[in-house]
FILOTI-104738 format. One record per residue (C-alpha): x, y, z. Coordinates in steps of 0.5 Angstrom, whole numbers, plus 500, padded with zeros to 3 digits. Example, Ala and Ser with C-alpha at 12.3 -4.5 7.8 and 13.67 -1.06 7.14 Angstrom:
<nodes>
525491516
527498514
</nodes>
This chain:
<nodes>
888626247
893625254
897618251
900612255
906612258
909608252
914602253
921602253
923598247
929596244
932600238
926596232
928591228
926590220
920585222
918590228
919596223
914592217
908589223
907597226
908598218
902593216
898594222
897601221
896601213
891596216
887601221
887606215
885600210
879599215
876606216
877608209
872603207
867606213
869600219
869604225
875602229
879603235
886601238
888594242
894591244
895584242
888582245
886588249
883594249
886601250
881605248
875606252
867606252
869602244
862600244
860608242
862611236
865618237
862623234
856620237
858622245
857628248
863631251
861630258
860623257
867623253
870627260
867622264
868615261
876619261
876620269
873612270
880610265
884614269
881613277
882606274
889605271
891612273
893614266
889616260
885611256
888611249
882614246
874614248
870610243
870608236
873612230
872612223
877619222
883618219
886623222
886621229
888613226
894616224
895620230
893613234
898609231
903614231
903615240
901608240
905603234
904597237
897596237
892592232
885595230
880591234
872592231
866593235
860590233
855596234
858602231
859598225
852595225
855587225
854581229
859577230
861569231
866568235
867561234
873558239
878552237
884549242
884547249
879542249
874546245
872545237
867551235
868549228
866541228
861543233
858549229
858545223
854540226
849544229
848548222
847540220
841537224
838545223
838543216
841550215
848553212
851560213
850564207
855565202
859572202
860573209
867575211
871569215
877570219
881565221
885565228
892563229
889558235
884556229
878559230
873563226
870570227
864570222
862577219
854578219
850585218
846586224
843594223
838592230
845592234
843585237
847585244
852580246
850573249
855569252
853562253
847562249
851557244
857554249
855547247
858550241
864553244
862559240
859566242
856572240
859578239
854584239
853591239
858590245
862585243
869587239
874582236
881583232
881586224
882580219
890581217
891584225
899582226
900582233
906584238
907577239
907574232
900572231
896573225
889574224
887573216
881572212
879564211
880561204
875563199
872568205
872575202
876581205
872584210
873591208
872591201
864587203
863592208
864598204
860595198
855593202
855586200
856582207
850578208
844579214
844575220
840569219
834569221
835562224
842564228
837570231
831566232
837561236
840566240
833569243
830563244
836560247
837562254
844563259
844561266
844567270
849565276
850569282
855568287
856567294
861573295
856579291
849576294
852577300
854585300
847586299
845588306
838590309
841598312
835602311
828597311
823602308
815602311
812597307
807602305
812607303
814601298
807599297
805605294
812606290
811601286
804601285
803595288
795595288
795598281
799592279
794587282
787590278
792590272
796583272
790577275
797572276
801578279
794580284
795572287
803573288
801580291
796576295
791582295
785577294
783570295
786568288
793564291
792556291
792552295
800549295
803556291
811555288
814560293
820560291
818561284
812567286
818571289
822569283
816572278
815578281
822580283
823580276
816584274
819589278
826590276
823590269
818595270
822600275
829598274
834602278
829604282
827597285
832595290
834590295
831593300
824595297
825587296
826586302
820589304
815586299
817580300
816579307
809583307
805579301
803572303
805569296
812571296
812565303
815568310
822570312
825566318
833568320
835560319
832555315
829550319
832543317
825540316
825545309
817549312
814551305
814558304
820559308
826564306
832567309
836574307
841569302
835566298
832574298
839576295
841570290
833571287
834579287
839579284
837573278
831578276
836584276
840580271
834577267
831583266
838586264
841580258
840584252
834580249
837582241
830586241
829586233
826593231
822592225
815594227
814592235
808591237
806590244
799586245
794592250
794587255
801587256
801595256
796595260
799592266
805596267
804601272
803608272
809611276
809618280
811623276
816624280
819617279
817617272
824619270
830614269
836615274
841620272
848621273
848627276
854631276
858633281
858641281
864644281
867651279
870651272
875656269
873660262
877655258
874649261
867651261
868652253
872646252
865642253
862645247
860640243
858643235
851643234
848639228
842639224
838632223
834637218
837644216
835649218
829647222
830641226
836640231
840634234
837633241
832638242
825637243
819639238
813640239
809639232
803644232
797644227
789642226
786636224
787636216
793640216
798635214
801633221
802625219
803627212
810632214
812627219
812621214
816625210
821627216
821620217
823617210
827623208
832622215
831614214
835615206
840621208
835624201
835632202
830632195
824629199
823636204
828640201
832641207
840638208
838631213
843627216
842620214
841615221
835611225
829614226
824611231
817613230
811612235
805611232
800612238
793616235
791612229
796607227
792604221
791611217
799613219
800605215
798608209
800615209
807612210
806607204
804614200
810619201
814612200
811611194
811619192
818620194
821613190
824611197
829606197
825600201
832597203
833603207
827604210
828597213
834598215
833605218
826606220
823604226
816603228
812602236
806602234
801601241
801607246
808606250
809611257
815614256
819610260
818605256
819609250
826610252
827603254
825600248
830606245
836603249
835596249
835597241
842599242
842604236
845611235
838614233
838620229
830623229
825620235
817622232
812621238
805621234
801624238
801628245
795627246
794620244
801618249
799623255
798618259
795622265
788625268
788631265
792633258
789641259
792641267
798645266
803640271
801634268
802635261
809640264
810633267
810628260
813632255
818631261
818624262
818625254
825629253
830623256
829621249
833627247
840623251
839616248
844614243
846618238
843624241
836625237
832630235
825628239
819632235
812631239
805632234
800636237
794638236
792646237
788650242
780650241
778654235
786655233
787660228
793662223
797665228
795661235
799654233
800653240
799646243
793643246
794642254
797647257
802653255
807649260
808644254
810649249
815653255
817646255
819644249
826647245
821649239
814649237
814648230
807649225
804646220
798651216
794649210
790652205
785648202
784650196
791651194
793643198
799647200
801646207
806651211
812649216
814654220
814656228
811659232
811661240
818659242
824657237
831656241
837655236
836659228
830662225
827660219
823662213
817657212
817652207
811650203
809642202
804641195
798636198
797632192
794625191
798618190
796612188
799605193
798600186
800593192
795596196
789595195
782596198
776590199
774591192
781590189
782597187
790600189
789605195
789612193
792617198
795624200
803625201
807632202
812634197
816641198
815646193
818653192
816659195
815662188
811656186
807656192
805664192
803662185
798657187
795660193
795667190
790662184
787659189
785666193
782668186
777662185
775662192
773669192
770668185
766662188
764666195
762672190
757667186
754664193
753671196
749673189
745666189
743668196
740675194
738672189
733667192
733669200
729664201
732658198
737653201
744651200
741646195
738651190
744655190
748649188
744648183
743656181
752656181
755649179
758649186
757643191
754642197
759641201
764647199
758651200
756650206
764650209
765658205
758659208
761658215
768661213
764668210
760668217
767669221
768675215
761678217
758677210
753672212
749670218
745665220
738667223
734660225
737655221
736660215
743664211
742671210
748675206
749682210
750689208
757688207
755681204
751685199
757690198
761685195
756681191
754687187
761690186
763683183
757682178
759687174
765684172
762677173
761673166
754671164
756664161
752658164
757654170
760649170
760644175
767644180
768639186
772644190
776638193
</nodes>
């Protein structure tokens, strides 16, 4: 950490002396409690990307943020992100002892009101007023600190990470300070003699945050801020640096965009677009441009620029007809370049504003999923920033190591892809919701793996309503904390493309720790999910998850190849998508014993693991019930130990042996009966019959001529052998399942 050029001061003074004091207590006071910081002189930031924590940036994007600082200012910024390390606060305020701890709101999960007082403003009599005419007050225990000007900063929690909205309560003279947003720390004393302290009766913002007492932000306040809208202004100077350079083919734009696909899909879209007969008779053109320009820039982001616009605004009839000059009788439907610009650039504003997107369940309606276009594999992928090459040293190259870490130790790792492999029934839903829950409380006891406790994002594509009621079973199974399954688990539960994926993910604003897409094949959205380019080409499209905030793990369930045995665990769709993937983990399951194993197979980058047995037992959902009123009963995974598992699989290897020994004696007993019989000569019934008949057949001890069974030689081997040891005495019904 390169520091500042530090100010040439005077010899200190008392008062000097006790302010640097304070405000360094103060730093440290703040991280103690668990509140991430970061230095600002007076009300200033030094620091850069404050909106981050630390420990949850690469290095490059550390050495990136550094290299903006300095092409700047020319200098070092005094740190990059936020910090709740001790060390580097007293390192911090040692280099630099003028500063004042200055709080964001994202890292620490907090919203802030800023409400302004002074120079014609009155936030506080305005605020007050509003809560007023609402019918509404701000809930009791929220921090307050009140500024030197005489103004409040108000403290909520905010886990969903709202994002900043200036302007939306500017009739308030108050504004909103979100996961982007920063103030000063109550009790900052500043360089020139202001003061920031906690308002009568308030309490401290550190002792709340650190006993977790700080109310949630109401659901009024937030349903304001989303419903209010801003104006988006744009001014003459930045419309004007648009330029039309390099007019693209229409038909290049056409088919970029998927023009043709967004008219079948989107009837209001088809009249802008004009590719039927649906325009009417007086269109709003002004407002046709408007709307598709924002649809556009919504669904394609960077990769829709003031060119392409250009281009389509001219070619479609409902966006009206460019002219180079407006003519003074204002001709409907005419536009010229400075109409394009403004409009182009309102709907890459609209389309940008935090929307304070609230990630509880989302859940969007199959028709608005429905028309979004499916782009190209080769434009499915959000613009990156490519790194410059360049050759490094040996140090340098090692510098940007950044130590690997384990969201489940030791078989998941941050920012790696994972594929989940195994056949229907063998517990994929039911380890995932483990994984989940396990990650969502911090809570090593429900998979018996070290977990690093954080936000967990879970797509629910291929049977939401079944996933609903295994994830309230290992809820109940594992005695879950509901608080922090609230606060940390995140559910999409309608078929999202990747890129939507990762938008969602970004516009939450949220470190993530795991993301769960639950299925491959329920989310591949292409032609053919066994074709080795396109399924190489999804999971692709699914890996940017891995470098959204927070770097999570991303684990992709799958379901194998045809006929998978034990030892081919590979996924359905191609070999590519195991290639693809940092690991292909499995799951197996022994019916008899309800014991599933996770361990890996094919491909495994990072550490080896020993498998890890997970006991399959029923739980009982007493607040949910069925239509009859009865509480709902359904399985969950807990782990078990290897000892215990050998234990039960080896018992249950000697009752399914003892019980095929049986079918395999009733046969020969009655070659001419049927599985009917048998189950009345055995005690056994019919569908456990039926599946070890199947099972036999692959072992070459029954076959199947016609529709009738018929025990082998080898069958009849094993039958005899085992008479003798088998008692005499009368059986006794068994349900096997």
């Amino acid at each position: 950490m390169a520091p500042n050029p530090k100010p040439v001061m005077a010899e200190t003074s008392g008062e000097t002396k006790a302010r640097q004091s304070h405000n360094r207590k103060l730093a440290l006071r703040l991280v103690s409690a668990g509140l991430a910081i970061f230095p600002a002189v007076n009300k200033n930031p030094i620091a850069k990307r404050f909106q981050h924590l630390d420990t949850a940036m690469t290095a490059s994007e550390i050495a990136e943020a550094a290299a903006e600082f300095r092409d700047n200012y020319g200098r070092e910024p005094a740190y990059v992100g936020s910090t709740k390390n001790p060390a580097i606060v007293r390192k911090l305020w040692s280099e630099y002892p003028d500063a004042v701890p200055a709080i964001c709101g994202g890292p620490n999960g907090l919203l802030i009101l800023d409400v302004d007082f002074g120079n014609g403003k009155d936030g506080p009599r305005k605020l007050a007023a509003w809560l007023n005419d609402q019918g509404q007050e701000l809930p009791k225990g929220s921090p307050v600190t009140a500024t030197q000007s005489g103004g409040l900063h108000v403290f909520f929690r905010d886990p969903d990470g709202m994002g900043n909205h200036e302007g939306v309560f500017a009739d308030l003279d108050t504004n909103v300070r979100g996961r982007g947003g920063y103030v000063i720390a109550p009790g900052a004393w500043r360089e020139d003699g202001k003061r920031y302290s906690a308002a009568p009766k308030a309490p401290d913002l550190a002792s709340a945050f650190a006993s977790g007492s700080i109310p949630a932000l109401p659901a009024f306040i937030r349903e304001a801020i989303q419903t209010r809208t801003r104006p988006i202004e744009v001014s003459d100077a930045d419309a004007a640096r648009l330029t039309l350079d390099n007019m693209p083919e229409w038909d290049a734009v056409r088919a970029k965009f998927d023009l043709d696909g967004l008219a079948d899909r989107n009837a209001k879209m088809r009249a802008i677009l004009r590719f039927d007969d649906a325009l009417d008779d007086a269109p709003d053109f002004s407002a046709n441009r408007i709307k598709l320009a924002t649809r556009l820039a919504g669904d394609h982001g960077d990769a829709f620029t003031f060119e392409d616009w250009a281009a389509i605004a001219e070619n479609c009839e409902g966006t009206g007809h460019y002219v180079e000059k407006l003519s003074s009788e204002k001709v409907p439907g005419e536009f010229d370049l400075r109409a394009l610009r403004r409009e182009f650039m309102k709907a890459k504003a609209a389309t940008k504003q935090p929307d304070g997107l609230a990630f509880g369940v989302v859940e969007l309606s199959a028709e608005e999923m429905g028309e979004r276009p499916h782009v190209a594999n080769d434009n499915a992928k959000e613009p990156e920033k490519a790194e410059k090459p360049k050759i490094k040293s040996f140090s340098q190259f090692r510098a940007e190591y950044v130590p690997q870490s384990f969201v489940a130790e030791p078989a998941i790792v941050a920012a790696y892809l994972y594929t989940l492999t195994a056949r229907t029934g063998h517990g994929k839903t039911l380890f995932l919701s483990s994984l989940a829950i396990a990650v969502a409380t911090g809570r090593r006891d429900i998979l018996g793996m070290e977990v690093r406790q954080g936000k967990v994002l879970y797509f629910s594509f291929e049977n939401p309503e079944d996933f609903r009621v295994k994830l309230c079973a290992a809820a109940v199974a594992h005695n879950a904390d509901v608080a922090a399954l609230d606060a940390n688990l995140h559910i999409v539960s309608v078929k999202t493309a990747p890129e939507l994926m990762r938008k969602l993910a970004k516009a939450a604003a949220k470190p993530w720790r795991l993301v769960i897409v639950d299925t491959l094949q329920a989310g591949f959205d292409g032609k053919d999910a066994n074709d080795n380019m396109e399924a190489l080409a999804y999971l692709r499209r699914l890996r940017p998850l891995c470098a959204t905030e927070g770097r999570p793990a991303v684990v992709v369930a799958a379901h194998p190849v045809k006929n998978a045995s034990k030892d081919n665990l590979l996924p359905y769709g191609a070999g590519s998508v195991a290639n693809e993937a940092d690991g292909n983990l499995t799951l197996w399951k022994d019916d008899s014993a309800r014991i599933t194993t996770l361990h890996w197979q094919g491909k495994l980058r990072g550490f080896d693991f020993d498998p890890m047995a997970f006991a399959i037992a029923p739980v009982t959902i007493s607040d949910m019930l069925d239509d009859k009123g009865r509480p709902l009963v359904m399985p969950a995974a807990k782990p078990v130990s290897s000892d215990d598992a050998a234990t039960a699989l080896e018992k249950a290897e000697a009752q399914t042996t003892s019980r095929r020994e049986r079918i395999l004696r009733a046969a020969l007993s009655d070659p001419s009966g049927s599985i009917q019989k048998w189950s009345e000569a055995t005690g056994i019934n019919k569908g456990s019959i039926h599946r070890d008949l199947e099972r036999m057949a692959q072992e070459k001890l029954v076959e199947k001529i016609g529709s009738r069974w018929t025990v082998t030689a080898r069958g009849k081997r094993i039958a005899v052998a085992s008479e003798a040891t088998e008692p005499s005495a009368g059986f006794t019904a068994v349900d096997d399942d």
